[in-house]
TIMARNU-607223 format. One record per residue: residue in one letter; x, y, z of N, C-alpha, C in turn; residue number from 1. Coordinates in Angstrom, 3 decimals, decimal comma, padded with zeros to 6 digits, m for minus. Example, Ala and Ser with C-alpha at 12.3 -4.5 7.8 and 13.67 -1.06 7.14 Angstrom:
2
("A" (013,190 m005,690 007,800) (012,300 m004,500 007,800) (013,200 m003,300 007,800) 1)
("S" (012,850 m002,250 007,080) (013,670 m001,060 007,140) (012,900 000,030 007,870) 2)
***
This chain:
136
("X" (000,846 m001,179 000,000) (000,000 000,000 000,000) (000,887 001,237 000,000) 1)
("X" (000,901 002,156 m001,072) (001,254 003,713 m000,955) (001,314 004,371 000,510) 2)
("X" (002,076 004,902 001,063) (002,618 005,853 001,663) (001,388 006,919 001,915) 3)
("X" (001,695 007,692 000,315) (001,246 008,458 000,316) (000,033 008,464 m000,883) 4)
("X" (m001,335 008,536 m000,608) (m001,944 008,816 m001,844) (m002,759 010,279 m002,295) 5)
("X" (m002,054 010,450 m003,661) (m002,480 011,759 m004,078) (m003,891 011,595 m004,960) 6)
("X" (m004,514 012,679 m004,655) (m005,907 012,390 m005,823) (m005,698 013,870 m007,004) 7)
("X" (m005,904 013,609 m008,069) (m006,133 014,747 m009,356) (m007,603 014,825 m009,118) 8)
("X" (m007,797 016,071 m009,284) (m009,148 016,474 m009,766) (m009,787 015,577 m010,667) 9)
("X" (m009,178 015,114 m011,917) (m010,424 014,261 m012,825) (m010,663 012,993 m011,915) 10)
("X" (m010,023 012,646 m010,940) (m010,120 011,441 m009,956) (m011,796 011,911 m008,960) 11)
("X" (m011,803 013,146 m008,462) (m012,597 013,247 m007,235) (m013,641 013,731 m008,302) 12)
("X" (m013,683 014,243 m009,559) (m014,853 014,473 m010,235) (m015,495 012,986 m010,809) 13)
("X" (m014,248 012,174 m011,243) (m015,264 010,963 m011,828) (m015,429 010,220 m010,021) 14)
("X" (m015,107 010,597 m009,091) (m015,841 009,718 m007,661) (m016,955 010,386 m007,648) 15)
("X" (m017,756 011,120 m007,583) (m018,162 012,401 m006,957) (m019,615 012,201 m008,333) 16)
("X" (m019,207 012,225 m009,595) (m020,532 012,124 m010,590) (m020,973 011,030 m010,791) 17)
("X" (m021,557 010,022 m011,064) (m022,020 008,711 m011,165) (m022,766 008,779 m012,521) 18)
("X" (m022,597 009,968 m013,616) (m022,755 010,032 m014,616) (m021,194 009,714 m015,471) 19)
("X" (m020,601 009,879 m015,371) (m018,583 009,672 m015,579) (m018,492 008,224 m015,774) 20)
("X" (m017,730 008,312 m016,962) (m017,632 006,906 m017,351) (m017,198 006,274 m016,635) 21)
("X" (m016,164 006,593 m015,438) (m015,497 005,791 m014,547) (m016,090 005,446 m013,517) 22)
("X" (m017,074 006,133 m013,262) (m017,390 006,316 m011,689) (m017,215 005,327 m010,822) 23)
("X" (m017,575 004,005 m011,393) (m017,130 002,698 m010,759) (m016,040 002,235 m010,878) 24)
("X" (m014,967 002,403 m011,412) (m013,801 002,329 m010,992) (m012,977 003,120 m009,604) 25)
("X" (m013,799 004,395 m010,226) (m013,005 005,519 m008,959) (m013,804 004,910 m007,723) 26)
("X" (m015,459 004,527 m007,490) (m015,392 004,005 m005,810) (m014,465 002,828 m005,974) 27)
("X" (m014,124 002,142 m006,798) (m013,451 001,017 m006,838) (m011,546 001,481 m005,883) 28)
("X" (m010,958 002,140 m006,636) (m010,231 002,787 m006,215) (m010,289 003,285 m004,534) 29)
("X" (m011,342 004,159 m004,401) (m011,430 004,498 m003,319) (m011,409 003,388 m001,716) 30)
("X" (m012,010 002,592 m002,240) (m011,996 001,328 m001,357) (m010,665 001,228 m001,413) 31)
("X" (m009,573 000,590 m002,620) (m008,704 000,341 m001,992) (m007,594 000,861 m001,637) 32)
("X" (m007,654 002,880 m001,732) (m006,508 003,484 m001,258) (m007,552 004,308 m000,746) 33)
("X" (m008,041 003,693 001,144) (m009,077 004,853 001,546) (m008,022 005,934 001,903) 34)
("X" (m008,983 007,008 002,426) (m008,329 008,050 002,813) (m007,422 008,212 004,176) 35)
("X" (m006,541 008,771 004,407) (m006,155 010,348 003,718) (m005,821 010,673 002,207) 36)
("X" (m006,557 011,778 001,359) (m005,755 011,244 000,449) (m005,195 013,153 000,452) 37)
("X" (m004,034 013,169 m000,363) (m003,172 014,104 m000,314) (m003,426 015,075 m001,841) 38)
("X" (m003,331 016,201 m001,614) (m003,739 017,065 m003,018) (m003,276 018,345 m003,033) 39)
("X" (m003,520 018,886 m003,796) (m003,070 020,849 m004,127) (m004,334 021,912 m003,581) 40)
("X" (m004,160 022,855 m003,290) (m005,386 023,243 m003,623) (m005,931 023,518 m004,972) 41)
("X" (m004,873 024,278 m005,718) (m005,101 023,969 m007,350) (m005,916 022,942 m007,812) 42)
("X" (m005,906 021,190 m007,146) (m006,440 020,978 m007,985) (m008,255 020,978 m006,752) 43)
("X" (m008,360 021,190 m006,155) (m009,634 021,390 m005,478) (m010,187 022,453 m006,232) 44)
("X" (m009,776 023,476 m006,499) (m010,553 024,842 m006,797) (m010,707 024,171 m008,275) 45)
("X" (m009,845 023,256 m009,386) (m010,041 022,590 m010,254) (m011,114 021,742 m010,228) 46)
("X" (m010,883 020,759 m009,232) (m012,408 020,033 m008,856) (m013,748 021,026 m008,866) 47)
("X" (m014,115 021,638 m007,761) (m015,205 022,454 m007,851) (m015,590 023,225 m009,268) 48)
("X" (m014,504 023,655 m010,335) (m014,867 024,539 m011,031) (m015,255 023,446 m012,573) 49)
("X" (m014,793 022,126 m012,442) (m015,333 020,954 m013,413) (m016,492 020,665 m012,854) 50)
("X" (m016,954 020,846 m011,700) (m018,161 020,012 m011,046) (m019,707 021,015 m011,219) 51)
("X" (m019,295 022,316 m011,352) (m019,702 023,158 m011,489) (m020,941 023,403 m009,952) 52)
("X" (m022,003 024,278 m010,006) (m022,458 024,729 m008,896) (m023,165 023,626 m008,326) 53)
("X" (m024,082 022,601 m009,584) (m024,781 021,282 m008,956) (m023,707 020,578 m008,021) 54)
("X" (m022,761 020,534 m008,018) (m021,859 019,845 m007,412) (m021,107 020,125 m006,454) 55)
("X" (m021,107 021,262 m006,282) (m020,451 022,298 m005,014) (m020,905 021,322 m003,587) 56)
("X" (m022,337 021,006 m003,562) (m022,446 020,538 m001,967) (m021,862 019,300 m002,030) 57)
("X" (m021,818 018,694 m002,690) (m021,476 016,821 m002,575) (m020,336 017,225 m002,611) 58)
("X" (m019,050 018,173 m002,960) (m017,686 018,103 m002,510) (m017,455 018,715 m001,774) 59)
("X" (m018,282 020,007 m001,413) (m018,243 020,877 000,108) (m018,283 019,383 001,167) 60)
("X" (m019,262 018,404 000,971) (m019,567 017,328 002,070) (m018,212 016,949 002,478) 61)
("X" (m017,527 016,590 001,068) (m016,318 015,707 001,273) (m014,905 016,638 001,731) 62)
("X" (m015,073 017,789 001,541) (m014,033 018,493 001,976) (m014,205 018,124 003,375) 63)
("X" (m015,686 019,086 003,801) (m015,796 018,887 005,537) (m015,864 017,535 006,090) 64)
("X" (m015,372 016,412 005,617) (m015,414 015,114 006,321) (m013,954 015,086 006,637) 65)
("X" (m012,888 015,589 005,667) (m011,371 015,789 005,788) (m011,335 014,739 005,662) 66)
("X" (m011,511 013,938 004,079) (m010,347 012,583 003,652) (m009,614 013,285 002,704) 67)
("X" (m009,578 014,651 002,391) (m008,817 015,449 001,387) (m008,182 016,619 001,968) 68)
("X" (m006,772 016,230 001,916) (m005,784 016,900 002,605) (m005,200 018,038 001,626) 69)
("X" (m005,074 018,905 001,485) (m004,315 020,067 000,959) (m002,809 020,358 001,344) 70)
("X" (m002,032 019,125 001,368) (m000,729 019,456 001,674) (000,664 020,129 000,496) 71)
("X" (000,091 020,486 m000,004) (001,267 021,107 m000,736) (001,082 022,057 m000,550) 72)
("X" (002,499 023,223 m000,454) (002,983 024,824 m000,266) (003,169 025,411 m001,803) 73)
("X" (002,794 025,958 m002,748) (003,750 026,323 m003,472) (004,664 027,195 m003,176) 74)
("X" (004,685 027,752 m002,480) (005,616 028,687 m002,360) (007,347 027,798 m001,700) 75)
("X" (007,180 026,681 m001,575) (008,187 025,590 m001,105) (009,062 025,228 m002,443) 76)
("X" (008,181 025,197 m003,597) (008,293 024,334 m004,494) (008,116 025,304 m006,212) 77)
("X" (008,346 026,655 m005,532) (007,519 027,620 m006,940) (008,555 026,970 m008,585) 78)
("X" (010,128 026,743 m007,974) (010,988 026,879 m008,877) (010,578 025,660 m009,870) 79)
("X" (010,681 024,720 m009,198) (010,351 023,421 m009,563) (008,752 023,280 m010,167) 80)
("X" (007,890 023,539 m009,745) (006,934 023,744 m010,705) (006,650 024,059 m011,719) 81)
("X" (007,145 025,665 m011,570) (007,023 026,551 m013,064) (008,177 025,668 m014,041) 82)
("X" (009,180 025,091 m013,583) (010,045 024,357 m014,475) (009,269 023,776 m015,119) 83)
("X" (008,672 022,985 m014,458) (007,794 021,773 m015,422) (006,673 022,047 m016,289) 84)
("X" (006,479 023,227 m015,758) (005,169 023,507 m016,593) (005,874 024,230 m018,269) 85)
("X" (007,001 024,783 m017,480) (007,899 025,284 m019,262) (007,728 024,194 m019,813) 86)
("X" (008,672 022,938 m019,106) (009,168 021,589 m019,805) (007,645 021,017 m020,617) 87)
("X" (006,643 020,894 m019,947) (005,869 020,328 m020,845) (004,451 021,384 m021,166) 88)
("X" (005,156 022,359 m022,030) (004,210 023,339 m022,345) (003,492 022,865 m023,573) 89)
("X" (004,175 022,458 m023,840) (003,893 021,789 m025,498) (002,499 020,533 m025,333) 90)
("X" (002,317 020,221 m023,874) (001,623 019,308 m023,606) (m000,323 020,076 m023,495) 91)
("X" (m000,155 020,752 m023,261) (000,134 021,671 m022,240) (m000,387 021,041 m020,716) 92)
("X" (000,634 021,815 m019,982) (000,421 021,190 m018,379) (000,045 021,945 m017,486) 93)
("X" (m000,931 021,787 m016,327) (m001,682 023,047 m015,775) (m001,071 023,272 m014,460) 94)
("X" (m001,269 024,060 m014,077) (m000,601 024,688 m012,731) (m001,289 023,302 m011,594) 95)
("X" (m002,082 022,584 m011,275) (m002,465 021,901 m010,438) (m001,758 020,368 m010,942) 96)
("X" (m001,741 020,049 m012,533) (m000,734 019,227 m012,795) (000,460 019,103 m012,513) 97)
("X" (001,529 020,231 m012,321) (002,502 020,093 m012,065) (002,641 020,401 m010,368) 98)
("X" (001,892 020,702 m010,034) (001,714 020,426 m008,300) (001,944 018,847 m008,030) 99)
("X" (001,023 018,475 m008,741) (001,113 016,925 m008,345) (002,324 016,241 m008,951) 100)
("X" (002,963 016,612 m010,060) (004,024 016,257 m010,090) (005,356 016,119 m009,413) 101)
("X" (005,222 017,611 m008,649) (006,366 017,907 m007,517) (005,794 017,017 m006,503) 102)
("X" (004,634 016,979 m005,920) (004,318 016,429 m004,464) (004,720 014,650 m004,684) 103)
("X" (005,233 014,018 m005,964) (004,843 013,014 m006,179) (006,747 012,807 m006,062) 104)
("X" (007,465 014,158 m006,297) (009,081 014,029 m006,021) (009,156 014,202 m004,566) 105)
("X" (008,334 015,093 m004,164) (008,811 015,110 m002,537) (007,879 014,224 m001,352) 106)
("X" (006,679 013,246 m001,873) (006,383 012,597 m001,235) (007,043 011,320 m000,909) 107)
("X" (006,418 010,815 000,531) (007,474 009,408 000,218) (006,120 008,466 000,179) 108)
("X" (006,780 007,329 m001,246) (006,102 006,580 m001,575) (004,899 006,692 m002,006) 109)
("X" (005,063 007,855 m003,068) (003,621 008,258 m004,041) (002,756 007,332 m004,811) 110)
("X" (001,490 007,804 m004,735) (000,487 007,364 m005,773) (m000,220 008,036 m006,048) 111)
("X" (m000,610 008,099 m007,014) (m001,390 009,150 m007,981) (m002,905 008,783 m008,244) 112)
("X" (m003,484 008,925 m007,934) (m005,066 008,404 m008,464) (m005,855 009,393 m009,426) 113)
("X" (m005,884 009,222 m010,547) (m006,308 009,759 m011,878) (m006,778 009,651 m013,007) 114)
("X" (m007,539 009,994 m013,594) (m007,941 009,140 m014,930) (m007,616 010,466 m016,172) 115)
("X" (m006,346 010,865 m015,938) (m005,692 012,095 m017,154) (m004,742 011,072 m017,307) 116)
("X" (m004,558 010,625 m019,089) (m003,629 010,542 m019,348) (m002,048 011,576 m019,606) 117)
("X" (m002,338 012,680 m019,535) (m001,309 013,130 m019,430) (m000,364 013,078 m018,458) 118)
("X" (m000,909 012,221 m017,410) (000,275 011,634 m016,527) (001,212 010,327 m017,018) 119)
("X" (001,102 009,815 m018,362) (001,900 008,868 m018,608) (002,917 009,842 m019,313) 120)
("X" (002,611 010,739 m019,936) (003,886 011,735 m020,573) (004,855 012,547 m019,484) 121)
("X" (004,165 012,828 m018,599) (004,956 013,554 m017,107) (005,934 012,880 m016,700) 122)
("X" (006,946 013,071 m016,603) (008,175 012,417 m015,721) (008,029 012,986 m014,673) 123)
("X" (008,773 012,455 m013,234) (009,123 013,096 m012,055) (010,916 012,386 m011,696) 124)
("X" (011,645 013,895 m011,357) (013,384 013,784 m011,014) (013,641 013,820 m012,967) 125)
("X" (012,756 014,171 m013,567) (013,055 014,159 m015,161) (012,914 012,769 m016,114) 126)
("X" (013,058 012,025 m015,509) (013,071 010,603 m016,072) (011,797 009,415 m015,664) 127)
("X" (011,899 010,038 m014,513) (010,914 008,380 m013,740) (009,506 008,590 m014,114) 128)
("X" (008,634 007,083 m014,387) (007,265 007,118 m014,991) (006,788 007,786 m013,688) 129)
("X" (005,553 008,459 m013,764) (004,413 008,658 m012,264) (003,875 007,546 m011,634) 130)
("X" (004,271 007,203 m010,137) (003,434 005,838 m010,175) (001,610 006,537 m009,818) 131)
("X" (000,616 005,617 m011,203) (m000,661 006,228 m011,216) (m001,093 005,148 m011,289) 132)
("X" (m002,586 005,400 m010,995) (m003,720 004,417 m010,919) (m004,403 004,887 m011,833) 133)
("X" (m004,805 004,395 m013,348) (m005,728 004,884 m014,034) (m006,533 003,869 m014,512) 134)
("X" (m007,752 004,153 m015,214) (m008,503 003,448 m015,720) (m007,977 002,819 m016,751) 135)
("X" (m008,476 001,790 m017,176) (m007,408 000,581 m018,538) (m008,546 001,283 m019,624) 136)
***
């Protein structure tokens, strides 16, 4: 079992809609990396703003239960971020993406829970795959 598990926004939006193609994978997921799970705020204010206003209370719920932790600083990590977001501009990569990229170098024993493939193109330390949980 992960250390540490991180959730992306397209993760807590396909838990959270039961219209989302995944949705049963992500409770699937959820069962087996319960919470704490670890995140940006980037990508929360990301969550809420995909979920739009119907959806505000069902993740207001889950904020105020606290299985979603907001542990990253940027201001710890500004250099290293904006790096990555140059490095894969071409992708293009969003400010809450490359959050999770850094938290995934300075966590110990990361996991990623997500259903963006643009985490198979992301390296972390420049080279290493992301370890992620995505849908097949």
């Amino acid at each position: 079992m992960a250390a540490s598990v991180i959730v992306d926004a397209s993760f807590l939006v396909t838990l959270l809609d039961r219209r989302e193609t995944h949705h049963r994978w992500a409770d699937a997921q959820a069962l087996q990396y319960p919470p704490p799970w670890k995140t940006c705020e980037a990508v929360i204010s990301e969550t809420l703003f995909l979920l739009g206003p119907g959806g505000v209370p069902a993740f207001a719920a889950l904020l105020r239960r606290g299985p979603i932790v907001a542990s990253f600083r940027f201001d710890d990590s500004a250099e290293e971020v904006l790096t990555l977001m140059q490095k894969y501009s071409d992708v293009p990569m969003s400010f809450a993406d490359a959050c999770l990229v850094r938290m995934t170098e300075t966590l110990t024993d990361p996991l990623l829970l997500t259903t963006d493939n643009d985490f198979r193109t992301y390296r972390r330390h420049s080279r290493q795959t992301l370890p992620c949980v995505m849908p097949r």
